[in-house]
N, CA, C and O atoms as a GROMACS GRO file, in nm:
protein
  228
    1UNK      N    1  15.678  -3.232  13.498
    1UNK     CA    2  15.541  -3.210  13.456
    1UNK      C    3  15.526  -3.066  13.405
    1UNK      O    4  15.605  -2.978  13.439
    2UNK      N    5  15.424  -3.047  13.324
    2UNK     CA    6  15.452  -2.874  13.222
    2UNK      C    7  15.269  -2.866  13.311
    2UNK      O    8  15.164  -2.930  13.316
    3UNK      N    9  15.334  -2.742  13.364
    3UNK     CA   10  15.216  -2.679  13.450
    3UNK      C   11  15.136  -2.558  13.312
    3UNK      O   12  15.207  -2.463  13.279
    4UNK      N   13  15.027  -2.569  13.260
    4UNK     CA   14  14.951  -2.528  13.200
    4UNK      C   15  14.885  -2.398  13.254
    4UNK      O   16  14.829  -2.405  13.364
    5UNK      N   17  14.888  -2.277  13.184
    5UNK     CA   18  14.784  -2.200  13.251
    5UNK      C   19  14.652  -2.224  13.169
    5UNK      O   20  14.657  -2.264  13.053
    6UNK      N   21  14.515  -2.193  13.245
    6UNK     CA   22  14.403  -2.229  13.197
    6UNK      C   23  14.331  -2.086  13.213
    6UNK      O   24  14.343  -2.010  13.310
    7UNK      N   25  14.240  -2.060  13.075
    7UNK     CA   26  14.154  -1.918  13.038
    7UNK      C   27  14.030  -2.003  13.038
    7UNK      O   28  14.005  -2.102  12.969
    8UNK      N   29  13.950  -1.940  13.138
    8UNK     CA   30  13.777  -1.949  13.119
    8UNK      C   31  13.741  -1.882  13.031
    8UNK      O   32  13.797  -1.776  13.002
    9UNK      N   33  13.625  -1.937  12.958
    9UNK     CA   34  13.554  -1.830  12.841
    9UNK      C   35  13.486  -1.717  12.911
    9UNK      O   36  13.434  -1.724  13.023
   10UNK      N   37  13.493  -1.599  12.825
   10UNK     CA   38  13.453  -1.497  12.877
   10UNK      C   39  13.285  -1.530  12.866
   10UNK      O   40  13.208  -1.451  12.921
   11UNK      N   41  13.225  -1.663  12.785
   11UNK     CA   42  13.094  -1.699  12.782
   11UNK      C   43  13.081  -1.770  12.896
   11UNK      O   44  12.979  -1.833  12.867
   12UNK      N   45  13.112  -1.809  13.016
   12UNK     CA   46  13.103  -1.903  13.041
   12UNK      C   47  12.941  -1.828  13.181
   12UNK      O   48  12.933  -1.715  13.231
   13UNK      N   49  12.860  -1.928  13.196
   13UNK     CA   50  12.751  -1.891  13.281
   13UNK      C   51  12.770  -1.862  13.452
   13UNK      O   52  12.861  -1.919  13.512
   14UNK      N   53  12.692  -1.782  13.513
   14UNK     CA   54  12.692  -1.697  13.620
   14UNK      C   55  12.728  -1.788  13.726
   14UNK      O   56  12.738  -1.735  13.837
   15UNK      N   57  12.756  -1.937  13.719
   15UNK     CA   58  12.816  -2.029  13.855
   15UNK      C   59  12.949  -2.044  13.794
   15UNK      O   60  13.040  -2.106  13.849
   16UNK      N   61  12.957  -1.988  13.682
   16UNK     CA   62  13.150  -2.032  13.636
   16UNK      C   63  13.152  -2.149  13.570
   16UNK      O   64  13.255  -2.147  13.503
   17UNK      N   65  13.062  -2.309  13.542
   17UNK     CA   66  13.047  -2.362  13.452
   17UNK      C   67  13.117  -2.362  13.275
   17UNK      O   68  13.070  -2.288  13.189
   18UNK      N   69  13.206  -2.434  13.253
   18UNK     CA   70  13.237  -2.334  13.145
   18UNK      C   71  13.380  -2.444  13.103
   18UNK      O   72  13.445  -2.512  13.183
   19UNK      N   73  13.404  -2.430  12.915
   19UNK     CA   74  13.503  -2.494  12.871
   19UNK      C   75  13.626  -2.400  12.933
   19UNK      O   76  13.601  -2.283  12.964
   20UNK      N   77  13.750  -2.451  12.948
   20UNK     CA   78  13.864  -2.362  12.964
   20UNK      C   79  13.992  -2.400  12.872
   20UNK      O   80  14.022  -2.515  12.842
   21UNK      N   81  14.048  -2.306  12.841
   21UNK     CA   82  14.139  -2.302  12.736
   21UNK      C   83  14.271  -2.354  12.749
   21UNK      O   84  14.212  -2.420  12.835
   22UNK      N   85  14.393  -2.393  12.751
   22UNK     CA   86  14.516  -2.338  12.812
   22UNK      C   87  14.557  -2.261  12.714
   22UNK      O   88  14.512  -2.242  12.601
   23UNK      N   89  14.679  -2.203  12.789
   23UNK     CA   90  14.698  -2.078  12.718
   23UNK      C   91  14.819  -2.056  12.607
   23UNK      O   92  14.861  -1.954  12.553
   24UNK      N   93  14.864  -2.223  12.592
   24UNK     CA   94  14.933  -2.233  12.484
   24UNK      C   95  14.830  -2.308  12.367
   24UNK      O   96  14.879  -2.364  12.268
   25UNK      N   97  14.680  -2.301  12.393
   25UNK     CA   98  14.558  -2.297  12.300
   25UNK      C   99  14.570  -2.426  12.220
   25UNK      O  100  14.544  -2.435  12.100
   26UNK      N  101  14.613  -2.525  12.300
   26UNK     CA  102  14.572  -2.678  12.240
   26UNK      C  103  14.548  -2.784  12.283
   26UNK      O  104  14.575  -2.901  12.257
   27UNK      N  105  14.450  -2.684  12.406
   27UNK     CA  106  14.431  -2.820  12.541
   27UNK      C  107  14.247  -2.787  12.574
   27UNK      O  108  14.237  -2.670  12.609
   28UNK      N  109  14.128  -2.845  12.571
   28UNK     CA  110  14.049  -2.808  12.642
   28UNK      C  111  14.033  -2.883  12.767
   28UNK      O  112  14.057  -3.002  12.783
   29UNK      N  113  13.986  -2.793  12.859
   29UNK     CA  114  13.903  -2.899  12.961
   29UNK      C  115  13.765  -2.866  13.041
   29UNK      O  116  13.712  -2.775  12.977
   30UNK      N  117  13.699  -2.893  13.131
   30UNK     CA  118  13.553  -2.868  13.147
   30UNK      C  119  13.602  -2.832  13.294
   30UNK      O  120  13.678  -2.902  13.361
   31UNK      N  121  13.532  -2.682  13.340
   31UNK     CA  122  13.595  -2.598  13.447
   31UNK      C  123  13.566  -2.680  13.528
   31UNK      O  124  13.648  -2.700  13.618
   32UNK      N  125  13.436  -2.760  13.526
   32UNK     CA  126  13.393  -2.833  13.673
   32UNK      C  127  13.488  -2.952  13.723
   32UNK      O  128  13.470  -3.003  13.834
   33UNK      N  129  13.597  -2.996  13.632
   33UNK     CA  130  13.649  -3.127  13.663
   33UNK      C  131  13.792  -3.070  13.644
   33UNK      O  132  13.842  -3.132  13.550
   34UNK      N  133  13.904  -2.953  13.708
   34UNK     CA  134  13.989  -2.961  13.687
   34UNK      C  135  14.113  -3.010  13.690
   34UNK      O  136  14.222  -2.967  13.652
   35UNK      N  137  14.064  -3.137  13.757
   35UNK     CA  138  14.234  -3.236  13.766
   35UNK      C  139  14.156  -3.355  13.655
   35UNK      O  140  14.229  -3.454  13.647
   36UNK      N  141  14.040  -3.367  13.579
   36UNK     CA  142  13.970  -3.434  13.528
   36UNK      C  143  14.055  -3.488  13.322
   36UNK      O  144  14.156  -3.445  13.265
   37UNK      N  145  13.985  -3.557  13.293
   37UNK     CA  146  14.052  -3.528  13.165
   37UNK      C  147  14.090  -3.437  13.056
   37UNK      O  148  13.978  -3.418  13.009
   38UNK      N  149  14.163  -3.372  12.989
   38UNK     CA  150  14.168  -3.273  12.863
   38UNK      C  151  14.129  -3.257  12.738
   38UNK      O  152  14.014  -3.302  12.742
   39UNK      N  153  14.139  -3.238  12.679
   39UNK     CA  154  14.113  -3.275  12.495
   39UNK      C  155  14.205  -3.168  12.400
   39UNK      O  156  14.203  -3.046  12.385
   40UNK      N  157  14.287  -3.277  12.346
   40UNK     CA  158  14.354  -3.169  12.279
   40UNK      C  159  14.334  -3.150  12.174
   40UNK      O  160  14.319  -3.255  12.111
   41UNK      N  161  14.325  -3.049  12.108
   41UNK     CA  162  14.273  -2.952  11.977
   41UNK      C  163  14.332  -2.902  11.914
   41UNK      O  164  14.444  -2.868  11.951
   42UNK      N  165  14.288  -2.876  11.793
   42UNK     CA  166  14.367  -2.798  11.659
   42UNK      C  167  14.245  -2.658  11.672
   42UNK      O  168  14.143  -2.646  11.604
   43UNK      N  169  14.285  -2.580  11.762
   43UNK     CA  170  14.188  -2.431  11.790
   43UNK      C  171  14.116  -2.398  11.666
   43UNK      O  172  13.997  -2.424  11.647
   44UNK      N  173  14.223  -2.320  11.552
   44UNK     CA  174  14.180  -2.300  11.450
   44UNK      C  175  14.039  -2.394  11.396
   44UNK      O  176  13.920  -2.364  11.387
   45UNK      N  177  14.091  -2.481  11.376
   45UNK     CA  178  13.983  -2.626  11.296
   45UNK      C  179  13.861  -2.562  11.445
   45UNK      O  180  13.746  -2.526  11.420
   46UNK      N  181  13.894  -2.561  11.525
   46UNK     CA  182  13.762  -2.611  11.689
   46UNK      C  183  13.657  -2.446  11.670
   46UNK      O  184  13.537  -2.433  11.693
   47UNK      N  185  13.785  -2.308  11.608
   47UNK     CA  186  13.706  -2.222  11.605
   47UNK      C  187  13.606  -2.224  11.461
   47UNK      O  188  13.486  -2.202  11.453
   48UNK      N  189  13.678  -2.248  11.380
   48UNK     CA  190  13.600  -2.270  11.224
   48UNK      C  191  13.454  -2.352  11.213
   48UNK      O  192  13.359  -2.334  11.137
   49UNK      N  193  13.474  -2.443  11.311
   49UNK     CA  194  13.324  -2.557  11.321
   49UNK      C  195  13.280  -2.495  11.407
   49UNK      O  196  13.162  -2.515  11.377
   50UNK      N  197  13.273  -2.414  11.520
   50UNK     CA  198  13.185  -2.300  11.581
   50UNK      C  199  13.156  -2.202  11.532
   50UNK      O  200  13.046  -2.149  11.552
   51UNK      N  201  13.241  -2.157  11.460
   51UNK     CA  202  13.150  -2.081  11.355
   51UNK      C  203  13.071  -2.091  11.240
   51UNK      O  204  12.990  -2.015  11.187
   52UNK      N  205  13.126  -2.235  11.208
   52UNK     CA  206  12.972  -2.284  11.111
   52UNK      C  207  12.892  -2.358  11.202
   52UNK      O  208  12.840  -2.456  11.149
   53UNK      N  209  12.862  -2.341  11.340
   53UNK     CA  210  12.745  -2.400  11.358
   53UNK      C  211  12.761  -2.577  11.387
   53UNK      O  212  12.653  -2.623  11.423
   54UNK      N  213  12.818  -2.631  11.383
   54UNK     CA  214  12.864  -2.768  11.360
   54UNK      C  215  12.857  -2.824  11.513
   54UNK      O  216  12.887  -2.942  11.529
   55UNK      N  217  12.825  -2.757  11.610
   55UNK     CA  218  12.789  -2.778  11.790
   55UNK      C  219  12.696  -2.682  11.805
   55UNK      O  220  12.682  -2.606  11.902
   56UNK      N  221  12.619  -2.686  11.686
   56UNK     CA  222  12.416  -2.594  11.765
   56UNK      C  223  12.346  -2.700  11.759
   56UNK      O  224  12.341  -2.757  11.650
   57UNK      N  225  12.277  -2.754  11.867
   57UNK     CA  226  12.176  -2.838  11.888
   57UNK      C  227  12.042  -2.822  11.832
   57UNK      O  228  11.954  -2.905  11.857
   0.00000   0.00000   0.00000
């Protein structure tokens, strides 16, 4: 099994709530559920649609 290290966002809110990264940057997961499911990502593409706005409600 490939043991992952995981980065909290430095955004993440004052109970720790919060997406987390791994640190080979193509894994997300949701801090509250960490044996929970992942999502894996193309960062680049995940940072480009946060920066246009494409996840503002």
């Amino acid at each position: 099994m490939i043991r992952r290290r995981w980065r909290k966002s430095s955004y993440s809110n004052p109970n720790g709530d919060c997406v987390e990264l791994t640190s080979t940057l193509d894994q997300l997961r949701d801090s509250k559920d960490p044996d929970g499911p992942t999502l894996k990502v193309d960062v680049v593409a995940f940072i480009g649609a946060v920066q246009a706005g494409r996840f503002d409600r």
